[in-house]
Structures are given as structure tokens and as C-alpha cells.
VEXBASE-597778 format. One line per 2 residues: number of its first residue (from 1); their letters; for each residue y negated, z negated, x of C-alpha. Coordinates in Angstrom, 2 decimals, padded with zeros to 5 digits. Layout:
! residues N
NUM> A> Y,Z,X ~ ... $
//
This chain:
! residues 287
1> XX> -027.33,124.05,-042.61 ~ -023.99,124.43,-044.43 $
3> XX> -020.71,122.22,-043.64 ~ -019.25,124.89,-041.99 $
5> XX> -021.43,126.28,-039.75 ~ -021.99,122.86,-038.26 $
7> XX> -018.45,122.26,-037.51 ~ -018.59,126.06,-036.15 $
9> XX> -021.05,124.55,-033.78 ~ -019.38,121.67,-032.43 $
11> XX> -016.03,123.10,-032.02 ~ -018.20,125.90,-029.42 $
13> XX> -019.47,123.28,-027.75 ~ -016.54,121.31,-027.04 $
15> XX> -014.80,124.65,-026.01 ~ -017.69,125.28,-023.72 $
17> XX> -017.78,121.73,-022.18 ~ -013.99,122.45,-021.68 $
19> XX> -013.88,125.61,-019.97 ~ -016.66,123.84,-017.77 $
21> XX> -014.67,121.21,-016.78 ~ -011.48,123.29,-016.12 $
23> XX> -013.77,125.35,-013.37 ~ -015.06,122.23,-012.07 $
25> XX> -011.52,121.18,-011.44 ~ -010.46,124.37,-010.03 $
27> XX> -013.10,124.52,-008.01 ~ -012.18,120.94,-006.75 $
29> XX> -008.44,121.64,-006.16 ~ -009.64,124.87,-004.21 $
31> XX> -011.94,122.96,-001.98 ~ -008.98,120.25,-001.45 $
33> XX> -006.49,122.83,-000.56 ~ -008.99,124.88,002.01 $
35> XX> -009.82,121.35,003.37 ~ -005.66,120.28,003.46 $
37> XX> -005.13,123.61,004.92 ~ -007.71,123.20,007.46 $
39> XX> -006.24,119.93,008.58 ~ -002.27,121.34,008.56 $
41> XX> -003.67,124.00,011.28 ~ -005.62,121.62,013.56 $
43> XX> -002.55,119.56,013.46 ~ -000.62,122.50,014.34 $
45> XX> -002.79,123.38,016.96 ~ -003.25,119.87,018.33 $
47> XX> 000.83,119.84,018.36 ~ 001.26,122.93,020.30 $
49> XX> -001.60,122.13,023.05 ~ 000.61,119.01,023.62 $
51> XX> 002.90,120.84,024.09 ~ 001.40,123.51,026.58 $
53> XX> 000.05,119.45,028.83 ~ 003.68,118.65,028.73 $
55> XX> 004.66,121.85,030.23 ~ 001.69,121.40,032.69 $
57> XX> 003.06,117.92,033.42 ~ 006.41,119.43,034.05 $
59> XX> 005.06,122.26,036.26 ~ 003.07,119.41,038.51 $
61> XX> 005.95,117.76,038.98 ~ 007.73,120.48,040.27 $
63> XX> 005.16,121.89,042.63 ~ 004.81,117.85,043.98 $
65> XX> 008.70,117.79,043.87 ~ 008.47,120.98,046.42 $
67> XX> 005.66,119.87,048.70 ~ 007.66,117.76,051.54 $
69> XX> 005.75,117.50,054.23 ~ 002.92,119.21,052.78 $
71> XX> -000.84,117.63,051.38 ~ -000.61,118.28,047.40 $
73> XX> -004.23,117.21,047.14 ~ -006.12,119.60,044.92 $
75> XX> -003.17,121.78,044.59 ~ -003.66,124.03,041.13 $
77> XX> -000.77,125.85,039.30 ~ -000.70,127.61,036.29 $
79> XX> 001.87,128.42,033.30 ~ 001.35,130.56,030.64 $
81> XX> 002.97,130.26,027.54 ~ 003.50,132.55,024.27 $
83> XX> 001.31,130.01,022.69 ~ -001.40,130.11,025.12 $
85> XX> -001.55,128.90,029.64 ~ -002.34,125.51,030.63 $
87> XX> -003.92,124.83,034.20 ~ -003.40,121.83,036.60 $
89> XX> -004.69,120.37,039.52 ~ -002.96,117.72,041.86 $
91> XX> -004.64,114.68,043.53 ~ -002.97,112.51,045.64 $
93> XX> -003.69,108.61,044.51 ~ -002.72,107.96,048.21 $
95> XX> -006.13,109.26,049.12 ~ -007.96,106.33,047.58 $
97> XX> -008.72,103.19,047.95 ~ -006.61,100.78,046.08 $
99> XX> -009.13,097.98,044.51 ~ -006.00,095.63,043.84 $
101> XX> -004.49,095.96,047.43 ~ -007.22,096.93,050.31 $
103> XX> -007.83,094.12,052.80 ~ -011.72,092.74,051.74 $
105> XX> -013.40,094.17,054.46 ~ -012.28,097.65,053.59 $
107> XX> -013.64,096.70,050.09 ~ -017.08,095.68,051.85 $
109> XX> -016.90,098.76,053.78 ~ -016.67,100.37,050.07 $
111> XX> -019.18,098.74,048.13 ~ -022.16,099.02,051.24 $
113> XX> -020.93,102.95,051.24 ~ -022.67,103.35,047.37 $
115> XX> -025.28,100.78,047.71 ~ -024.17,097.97,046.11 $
117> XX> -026.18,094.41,046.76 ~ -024.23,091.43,047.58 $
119> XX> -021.23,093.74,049.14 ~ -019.52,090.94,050.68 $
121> XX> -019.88,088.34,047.36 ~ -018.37,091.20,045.05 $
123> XX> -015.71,091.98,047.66 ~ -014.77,088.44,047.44 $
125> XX> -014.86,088.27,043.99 ~ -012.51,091.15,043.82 $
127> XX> -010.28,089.66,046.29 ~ -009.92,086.34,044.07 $
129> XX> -009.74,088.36,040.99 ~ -006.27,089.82,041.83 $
131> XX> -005.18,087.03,043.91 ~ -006.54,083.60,042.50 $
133> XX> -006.76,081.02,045.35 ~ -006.62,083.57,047.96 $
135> XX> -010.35,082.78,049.55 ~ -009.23,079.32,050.38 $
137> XX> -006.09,080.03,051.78 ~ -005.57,080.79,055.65 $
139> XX> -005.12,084.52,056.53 ~ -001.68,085.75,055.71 $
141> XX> -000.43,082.64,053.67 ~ 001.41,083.06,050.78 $
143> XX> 000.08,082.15,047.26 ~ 001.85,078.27,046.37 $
145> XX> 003.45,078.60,042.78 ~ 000.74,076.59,041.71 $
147> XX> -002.06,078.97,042.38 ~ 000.70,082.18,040.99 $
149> XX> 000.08,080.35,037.62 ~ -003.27,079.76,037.16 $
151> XX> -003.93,084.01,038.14 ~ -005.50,085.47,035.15 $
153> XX> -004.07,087.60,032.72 ~ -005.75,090.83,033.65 $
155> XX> -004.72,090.64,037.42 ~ -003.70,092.55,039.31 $
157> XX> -006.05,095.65,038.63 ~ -004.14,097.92,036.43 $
159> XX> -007.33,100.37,036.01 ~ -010.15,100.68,038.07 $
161> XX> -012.75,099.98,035.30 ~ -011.93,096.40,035.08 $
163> XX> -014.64,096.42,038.09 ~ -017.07,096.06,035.11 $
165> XX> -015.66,092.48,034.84 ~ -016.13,091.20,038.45 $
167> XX> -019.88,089.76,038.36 ~ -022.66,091.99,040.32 $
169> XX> -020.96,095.18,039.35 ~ -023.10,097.75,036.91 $
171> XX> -022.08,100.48,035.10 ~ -023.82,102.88,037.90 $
173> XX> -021.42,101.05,040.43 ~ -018.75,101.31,038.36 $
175> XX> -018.99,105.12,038.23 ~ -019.90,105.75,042.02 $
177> XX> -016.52,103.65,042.58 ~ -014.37,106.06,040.35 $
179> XX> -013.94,108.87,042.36 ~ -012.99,106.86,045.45 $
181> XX> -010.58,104.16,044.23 ~ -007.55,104.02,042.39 $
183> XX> -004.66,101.30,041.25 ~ -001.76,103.19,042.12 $
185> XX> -002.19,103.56,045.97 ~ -001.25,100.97,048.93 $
187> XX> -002.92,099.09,051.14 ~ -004.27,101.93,053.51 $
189> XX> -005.32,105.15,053.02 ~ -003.50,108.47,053.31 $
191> XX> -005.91,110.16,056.02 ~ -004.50,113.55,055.36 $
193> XX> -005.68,113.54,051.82 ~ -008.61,111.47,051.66 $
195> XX> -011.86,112.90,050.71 ~ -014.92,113.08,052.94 $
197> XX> -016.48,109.95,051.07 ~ -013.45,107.84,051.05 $
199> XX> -013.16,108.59,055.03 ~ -017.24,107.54,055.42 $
201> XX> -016.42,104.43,053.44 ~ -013.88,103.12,055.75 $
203> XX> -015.48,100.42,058.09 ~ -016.03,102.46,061.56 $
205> XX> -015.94,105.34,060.35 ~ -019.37,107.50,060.52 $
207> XX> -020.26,111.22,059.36 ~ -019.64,113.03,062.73 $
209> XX> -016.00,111.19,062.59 ~ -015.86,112.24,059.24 $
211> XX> -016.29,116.15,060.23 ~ -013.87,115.68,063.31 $
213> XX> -011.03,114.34,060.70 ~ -011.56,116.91,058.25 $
215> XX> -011.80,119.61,061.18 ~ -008.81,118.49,062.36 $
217> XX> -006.67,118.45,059.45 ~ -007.71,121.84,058.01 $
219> XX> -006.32,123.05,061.79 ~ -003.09,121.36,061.82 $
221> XX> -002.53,120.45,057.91 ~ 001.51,119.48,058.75 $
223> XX> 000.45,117.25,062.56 ~ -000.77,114.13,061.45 $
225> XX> -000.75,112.88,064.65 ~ -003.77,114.87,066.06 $
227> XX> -005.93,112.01,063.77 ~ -004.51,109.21,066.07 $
229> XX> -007.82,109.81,068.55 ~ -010.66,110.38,065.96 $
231> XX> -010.12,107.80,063.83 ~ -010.91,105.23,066.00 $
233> XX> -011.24,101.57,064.48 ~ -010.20,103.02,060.59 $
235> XX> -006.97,103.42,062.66 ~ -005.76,100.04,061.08 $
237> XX> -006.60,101.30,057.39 ~ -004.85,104.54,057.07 $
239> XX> -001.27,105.51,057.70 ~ 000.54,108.82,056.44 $
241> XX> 002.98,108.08,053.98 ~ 004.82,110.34,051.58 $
243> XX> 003.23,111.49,048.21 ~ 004.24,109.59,045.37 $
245> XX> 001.71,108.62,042.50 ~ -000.37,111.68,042.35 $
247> XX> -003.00,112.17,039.46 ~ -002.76,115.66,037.52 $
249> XX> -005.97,117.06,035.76 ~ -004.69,118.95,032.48 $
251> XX> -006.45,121.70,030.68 ~ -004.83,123.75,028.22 $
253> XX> -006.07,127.30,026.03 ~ -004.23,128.00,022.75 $
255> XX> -004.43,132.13,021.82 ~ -006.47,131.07,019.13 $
257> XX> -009.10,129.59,021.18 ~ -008.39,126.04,020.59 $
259> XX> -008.17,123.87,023.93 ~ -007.51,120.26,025.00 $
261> XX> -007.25,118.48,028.34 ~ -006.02,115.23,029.62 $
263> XX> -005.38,113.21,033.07 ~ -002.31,111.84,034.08 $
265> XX> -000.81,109.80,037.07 ~ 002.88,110.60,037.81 $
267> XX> 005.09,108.65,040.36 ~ 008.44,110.23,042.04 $
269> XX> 010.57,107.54,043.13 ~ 013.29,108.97,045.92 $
271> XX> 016.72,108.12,044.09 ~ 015.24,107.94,040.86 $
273> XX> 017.32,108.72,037.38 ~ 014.04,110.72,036.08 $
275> XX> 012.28,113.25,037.90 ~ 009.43,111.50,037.65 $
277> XX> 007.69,108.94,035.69 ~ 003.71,108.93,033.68 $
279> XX> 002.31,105.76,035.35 ~ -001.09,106.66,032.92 $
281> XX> -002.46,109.18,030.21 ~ -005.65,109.83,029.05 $
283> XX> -006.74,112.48,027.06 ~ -010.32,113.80,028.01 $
285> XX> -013.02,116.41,026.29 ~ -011.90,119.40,026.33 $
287> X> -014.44,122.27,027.35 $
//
């Protein structure tokens, strides 16, 4: 083979080699820009179904702001948007019972209602939990300075699945307690928005009571005072107060398809600078 035809040869094969590596690295810079593309619209999606919660947020707050006298609980309202409609649904945290501030027995009452073992040992357990000292003190004294100090720093309850902490409580309990407690209620229950379970698992209170509440108060939604006579001994645990922590399930539809959801508690405080105020957030799967 002559001189020339070899270096004929290797200058085609490094030409080759390059025009192979050029398409590898458009193909590469392709592939990052679909991929950066990709991730500038999910962003842009993600921002605007914040957007479309926040309005939901707003639009609960309004509809709690106009309820006065009336039950909010499971309330739904709608907006729809340019962008896409976002849906929520009011329930009152007043309806619950608050693990950081029910009196123990209502707590027993609680934990024998979904079959937990040991009700009064985990009641008590809660009860020390958020108020160190308080099982050896007589009923209705104040916690010394002494025993303020020594309260760990979790307490008092500032979400309901701290439960998983307190000993005797499983995950199964955990989750049967969800849908009945709450941190941001009192120390009674709001009858008028309670749900059938959280009236049953009121010490006293039995399933044909139960049916004469819930009768009741689907008759005469505005007279709380018809409940005075069927509660009977829950009398002491309940008392109708206004609406003012109320939790707001979020779900929100872009045009494009795209959705999210979340679950907030909001608080309106009478006299109040703000409107209202996000006591919690949580985003959640969105269908």
C-alpha cells in the first residue's frame, strides 16, 4: 500500500469517528434539553396548583368566615380558575377529641371505643405525657414549677401521631384514633359537629343515643339546646362553642390534567389582624 493512500485512510477514519461523536453529543444535549424542559413544566405546573390550594384556602376561609351560627362540618365549595378549579371540604376540629386536653376518662372512653388493651394504662400514660407529674397530683392542682420543668420536649401533643410514642399504642391504634382526635380542639366536644363515632366514644353514650343526637340535630341544625335531654351523662364533655380551627381537605385539577391535594387546619381568631391563620399543612397524594 502506497504512502498516500494510507494517510487517505486514516484521515476517513478520524473524520468518521468525528462526525460520530458530534451525533452522540447532539443526541445528548437533545435528551438534556427534553429532560430540562420536562422539569421547567412540572415546576410550572406544581407552581400554579399551589396556587389554585391557596385560592381554595382563601375560599374556606370565607365560607367559615360566613357561617355564624351555622355547623361548617363537611361544608364543600368550589372555585374555578382560568388555570384549572380546586375543591374543598370543611371539618370542624371542634368535633374531635383533643388527645392533649380531654379529661382521662374521656380518653378511656376513647381507647375501649376501638379496642385497645390496657385502655386505662395508655390513658394514663397520655395524661402524664402532656402533663408530667399530673397522676400524682390531687384533682385540679396546679403543676409546681418543679414538675413544669422536667415536662418533655414533645409535650403538649402538637400532632396526633405522637400516639405512636405513648407505650401500648400500635400502628392499627394509631390509625383507628385519626379520624376521631385532633390537637387543635378543647377540652369537650362540639356536639353539633361531632361524628357518629366520636359521639359513641364518649363515656355514656350508646348507639340508640347516638341516633337520637344525630336525629336531633339534622331537625333543628341552628337549636343546640334540644341535645340538653339526650345526651345524658356525655352532658359534662360537650359544650357548643363557636367554630374556630377547622381542617380544610384540598384538591386541585390543572386544564392540563395535572392535580395535587393537601390538608390544612385554619384558626379565625375574633379581633384578629389576619383573616385567619394555617395552624398545619400537609400536602397529600393526589388522585
Amino acid at each position: 500500500m502506497r504512502a498516500g493512500d494510507s494517510r487517505r485512510g486514516m484521515v476517513l477514519v478520524i473524520v468518521l469517528w468525528t462526525i460520530a461523536l458530534l451525533a452522540g453529543l447532539a443526541m445528548a444535549a437533545s435528551t438534556t434539553f427534553r429532560g430540562f424542559a420536562g422539569i421547567v413544566t412540572v415546576d410550572r405546573d406544581r407552581i400554579r396548583a399551589d396556587a389554585l390550594l391557596t385560592a381554595g384556602l382563601e375560599a374556606a376561609a370565607g365560607v367559615l368566615a360566613a357561617s355564624s351560627d351555622r355547623a361548617v362540618d363537611g361544608v364543600e365549595t368550589a372555585v374555578t380558575l382560568p388555570t384549572g378549579a380546586v375543591r374543598a371540604r370543611l371539618r370542624d376540629e371542634g368535633g374531635r377529641i383533643d388527645i392533649g386536653k380531654a379529661p382521662v376518662e374521656v380518653l378511656v372512653s376513647l381507647l375501649r371505643f376501638i379496642g385497645a388493651r390496657g385502655a386505662q394504662d395508655i390513658a394514663q400514660e397520655i395524661v402524664e405525657w402532656r402533663d408530667p407529674g399530673a397522676a400524682s397530683r390531687p384533682s385540679g392542682a396546679s403543676p409546681s414549677p418543679a414538675q413544669g420543668a422536667d415536662k418533655p420536649a414533645v409535650a403538649p401533643f402538637t400532632d396526633v401521631r405522637l400516639l405512636a410514642r405513648i407505650h401500648g399504642m400500635t400502628p392499627e391504634l394509631v390509625t383507628a384514633l385519626t379520624p376521631l382526635t385532633t390537637v387543635f380542639g378543647s377540652e369537650t366536644v362540639n356536639p353539633m359537629t361531632a361524628s357518629a363515632d366520636v359521639l359513641a366514644a364518649l363515656p355514656g353514650v350508646d348507639r340508640e343515643r347516638v341516633g337520637a343526637i344525630l336525629e336531633t340535630r339534622r331537625r333543628f341544625p341552628t337549636d343546640p339546646a334540644r341535645l340538653e335531654g339526650i345526651l345524658g351523662p356525655a352532658q359534662k364533655y360537650v359544650q357548643v362553642k363557636p367554630q374556630q380551627a377547622v381542617s380544610v381537605e384540598l384538591a386541585a385539577r390543572l386544564a392540563d390534567g395535572f392535580g395535587a391535594a393537601a390538608r390544612a387546619v385554619i384558626i379565625q381568631l375574633p379581633g384578629d389582624s389576619e383573616p385567619y391563620r394555617v395552624l398545619a399543612w400537609s400536602p397529600l397524594p393526589s388522585s
